[in-house]
C-alpha positions in Angstrom: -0.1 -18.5 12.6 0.8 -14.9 13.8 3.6 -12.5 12.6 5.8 -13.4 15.4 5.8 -17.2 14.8 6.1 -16.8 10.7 8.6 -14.8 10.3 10.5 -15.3 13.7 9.6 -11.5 15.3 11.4 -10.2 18.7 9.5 -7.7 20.7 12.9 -6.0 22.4 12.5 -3.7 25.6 15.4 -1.5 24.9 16.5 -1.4 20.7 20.5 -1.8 20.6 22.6 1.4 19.9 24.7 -0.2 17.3 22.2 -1.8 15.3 21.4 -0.8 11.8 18.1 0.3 10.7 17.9 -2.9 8.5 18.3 -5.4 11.8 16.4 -3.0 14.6 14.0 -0.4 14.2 12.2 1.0 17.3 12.4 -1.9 19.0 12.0 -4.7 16.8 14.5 -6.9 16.0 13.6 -7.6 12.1 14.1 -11.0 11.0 10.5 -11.5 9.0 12.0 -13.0 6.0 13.3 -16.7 7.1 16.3 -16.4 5.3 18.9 -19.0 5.0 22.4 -18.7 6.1 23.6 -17.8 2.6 21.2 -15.2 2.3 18.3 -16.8 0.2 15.0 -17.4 0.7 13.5 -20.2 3.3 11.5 -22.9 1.5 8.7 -22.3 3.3 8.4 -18.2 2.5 9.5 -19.2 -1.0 6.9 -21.5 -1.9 4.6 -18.9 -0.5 5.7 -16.1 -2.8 5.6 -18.6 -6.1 2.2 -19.8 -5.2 0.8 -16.4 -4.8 2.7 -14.8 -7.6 2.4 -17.5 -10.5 -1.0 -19.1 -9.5 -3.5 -16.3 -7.9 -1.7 -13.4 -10.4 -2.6 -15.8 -13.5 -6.2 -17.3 -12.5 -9.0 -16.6 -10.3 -7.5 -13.5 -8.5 -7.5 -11.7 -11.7 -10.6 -12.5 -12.8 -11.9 -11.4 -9.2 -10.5 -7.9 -9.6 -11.7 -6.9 -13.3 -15.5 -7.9 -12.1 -15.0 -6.5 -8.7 -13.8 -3.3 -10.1 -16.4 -2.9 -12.9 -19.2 -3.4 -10.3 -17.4 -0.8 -8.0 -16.6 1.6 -10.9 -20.6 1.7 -11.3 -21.5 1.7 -7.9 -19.4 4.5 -6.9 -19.3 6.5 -10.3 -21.8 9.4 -9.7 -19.6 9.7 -6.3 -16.7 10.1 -8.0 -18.1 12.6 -10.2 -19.7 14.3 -7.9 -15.8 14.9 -6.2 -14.2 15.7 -9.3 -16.7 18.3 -9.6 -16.1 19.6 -6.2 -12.1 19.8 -6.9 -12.9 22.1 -10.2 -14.9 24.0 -8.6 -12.6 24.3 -5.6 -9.9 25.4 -8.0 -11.9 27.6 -10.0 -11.1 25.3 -13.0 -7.5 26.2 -13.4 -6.4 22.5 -11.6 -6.6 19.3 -13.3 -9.1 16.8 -10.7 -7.0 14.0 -11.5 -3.4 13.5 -9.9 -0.9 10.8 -11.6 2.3 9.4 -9.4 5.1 7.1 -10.5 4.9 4.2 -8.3 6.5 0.7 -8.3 4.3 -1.9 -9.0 5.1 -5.9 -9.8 8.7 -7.0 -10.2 9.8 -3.6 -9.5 7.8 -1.5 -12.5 7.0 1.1 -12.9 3.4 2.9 -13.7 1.4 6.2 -13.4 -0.9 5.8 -10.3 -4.2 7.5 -10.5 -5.7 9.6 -7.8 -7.9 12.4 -7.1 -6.1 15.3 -6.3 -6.2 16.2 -2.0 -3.1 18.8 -2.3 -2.2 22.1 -4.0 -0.6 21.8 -7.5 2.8 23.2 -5.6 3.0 21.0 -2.7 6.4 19.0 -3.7 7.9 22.3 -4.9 10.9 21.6 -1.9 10.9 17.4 -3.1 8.9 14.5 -2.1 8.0 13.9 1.1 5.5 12.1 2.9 2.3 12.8 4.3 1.6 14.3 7.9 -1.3 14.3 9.8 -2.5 17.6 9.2 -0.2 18.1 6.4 -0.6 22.2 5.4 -0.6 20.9 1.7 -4.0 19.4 1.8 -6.8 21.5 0.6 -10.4 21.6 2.2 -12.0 19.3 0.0 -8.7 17.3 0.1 -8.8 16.5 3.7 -12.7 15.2 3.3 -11.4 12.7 0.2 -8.6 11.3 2.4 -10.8 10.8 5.6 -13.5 8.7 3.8 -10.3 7.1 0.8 -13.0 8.8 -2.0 -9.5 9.7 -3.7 -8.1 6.5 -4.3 -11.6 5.0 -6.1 -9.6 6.4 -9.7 -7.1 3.5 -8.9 -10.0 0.7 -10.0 -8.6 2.1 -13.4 -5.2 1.0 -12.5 -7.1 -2.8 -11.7 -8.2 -2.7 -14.7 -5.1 -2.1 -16.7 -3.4 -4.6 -14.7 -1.0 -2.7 -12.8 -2.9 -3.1 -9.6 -5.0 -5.4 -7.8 -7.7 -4.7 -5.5 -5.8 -6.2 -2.7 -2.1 -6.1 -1.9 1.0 -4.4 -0.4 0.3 -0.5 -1.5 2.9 0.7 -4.0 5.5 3.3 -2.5 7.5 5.9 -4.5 10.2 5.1 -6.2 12.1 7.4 -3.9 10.8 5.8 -1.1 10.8 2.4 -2.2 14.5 3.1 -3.3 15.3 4.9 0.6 13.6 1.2 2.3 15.4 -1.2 0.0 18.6 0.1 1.4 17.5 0.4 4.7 15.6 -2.6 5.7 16.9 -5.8 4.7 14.0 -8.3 2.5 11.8 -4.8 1.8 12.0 -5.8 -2.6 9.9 -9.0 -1.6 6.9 -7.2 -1.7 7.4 -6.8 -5.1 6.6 -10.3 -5.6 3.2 -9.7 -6.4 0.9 -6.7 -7.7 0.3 -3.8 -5.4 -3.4 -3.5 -4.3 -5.5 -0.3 -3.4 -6.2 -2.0 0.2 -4.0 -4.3 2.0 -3.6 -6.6 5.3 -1.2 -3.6 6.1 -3.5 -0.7 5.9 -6.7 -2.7 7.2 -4.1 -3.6 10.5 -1.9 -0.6 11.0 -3.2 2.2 9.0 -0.5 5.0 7.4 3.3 4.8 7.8 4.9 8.0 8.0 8.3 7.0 9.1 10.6 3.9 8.6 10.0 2.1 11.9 6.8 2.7 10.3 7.5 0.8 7.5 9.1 -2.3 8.9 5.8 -3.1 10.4 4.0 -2.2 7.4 6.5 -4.5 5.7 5.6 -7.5 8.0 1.9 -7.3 7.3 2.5 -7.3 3.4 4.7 -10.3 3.8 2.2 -12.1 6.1 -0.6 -11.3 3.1 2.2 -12.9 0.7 2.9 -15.5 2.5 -1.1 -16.8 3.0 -2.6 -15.2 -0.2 -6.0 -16.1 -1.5 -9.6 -15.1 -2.6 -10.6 -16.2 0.7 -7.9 -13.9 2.1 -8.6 -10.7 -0.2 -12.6 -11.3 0.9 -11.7 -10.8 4.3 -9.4 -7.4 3.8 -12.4 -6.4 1.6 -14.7 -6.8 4.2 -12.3 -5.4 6.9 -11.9 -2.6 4.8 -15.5 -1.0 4.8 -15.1 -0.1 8.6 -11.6 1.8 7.7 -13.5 3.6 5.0 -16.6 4.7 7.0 -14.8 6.1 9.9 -11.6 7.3 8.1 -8.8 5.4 10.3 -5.5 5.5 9.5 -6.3 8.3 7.2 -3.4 11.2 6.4 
């Protein structure tokens, strides 16, 4: 079943001048979430947010992360060493390697995400914002992490703690969270299940720098929602390799 059929999508040729960013964005008449006429959830999208949040969450799917994680931790370790080295040395050892964000994980918590640092220590000195491409805050080394996603391998960490999985909607900011809440109408439902370090979103669209941005983002989380399972997660695995080796998507 495709987007369009699941969640009732509207390609537009012209977006209406009236409409509000949570209804139409860039073209796209957004009505992903089946809701009912007094605003709840359809049965069908329901049933597929309580079977992938209270059965996957609880059994096999976490289970899948901790060993998938371990074996990945000791795969990729001397790699990851090997890049926090470069950073220190790249900063003449006055900046820390590691780089901890607030994001919002399941239900709407919050936790310290863990990633290599790309940017200089002052590059939210004027507030958070978003990255570019060629954003003039990443350093050398930086730009080399985020093409092949070497700086998001401290995030197995997170799996392990439980505040992540390997695979699912990646957590936003609370600012930005917060800013697409308001603005698009259904964004909180991707809360319904732990973020992940890859997704159906960034395996099938790649970075989201804007909010028309994010409402497509938003429709590929709630298509992983909606058909969730190990079988699923295998295949964003596996589609992510390519998306690591040749650095698509990649800010």
């Amino acid at each position: 079943m495709t987007l369009e059929t699941a969640y009732n999508l509207q390609w537009l040729d012209e977006p209406s001048d009236t409409a509000s960013l949570g209804s139409e964005v860039s073209g796209v008449r957004v009505d992903p979430y089946r809701l009912t006429a007094d605003g709840t959830l359809s049965d069908t999208l329901a049933q597929g947010l309580d079977f992938c949040a209270e059965t996957l969450q609880v059994d096999g799917k976490r289970r899948f992360d901790i060993v998938v994680s371990l074996l990945l931790l000791v795969l990729t370790g001397p790699l990851l060493l090997l890049a926090m080295l470069a950073i220190w040395l790249g900063g003449l050892g006055r900046k820390p390697v590691l780089y901890r964000q607030i994001r919002v994980g399941l239900n709407g918590s919050r936790f310290s995400l863990l990633k290599l640092r790309t940017m200089r220590i002052d590059a939210e000195r004027e507030g958070p914002r978003m990255a570019a491409r060629n954003d003039a805050r990443v350093t050398r080394i930086g730009k080399l992490l985020r093409h092949s996603r070497i700086d998001e391998l401290p995030q197995l960490i997170n799996v392990l703690r439980g505040e992540m999985s390997l695979i699912g909607p990646r957590p936003e900011r609370p600012e930005f969270a917060a800013l697409y809440e308001r603005e698009i109408e259904g964004y909180v439902l991707r809360h319904s299940v732990k973020p992940g370090i890859t997704g159906l979103a960034q395996v099938s669209q790649g970075y989201a720098e804007n909010l028309p941005g994010a409402v497509i983002k938003l429709y590929h989380d709630l298509d992983y929602i909606r058909h969730c399972s190990l079988r699923t997660d295998l295949a964003i695995m596996l589609r992510t390799l390519p998306v690591v080796l040749t650095g698509w998507g990649a800010h």
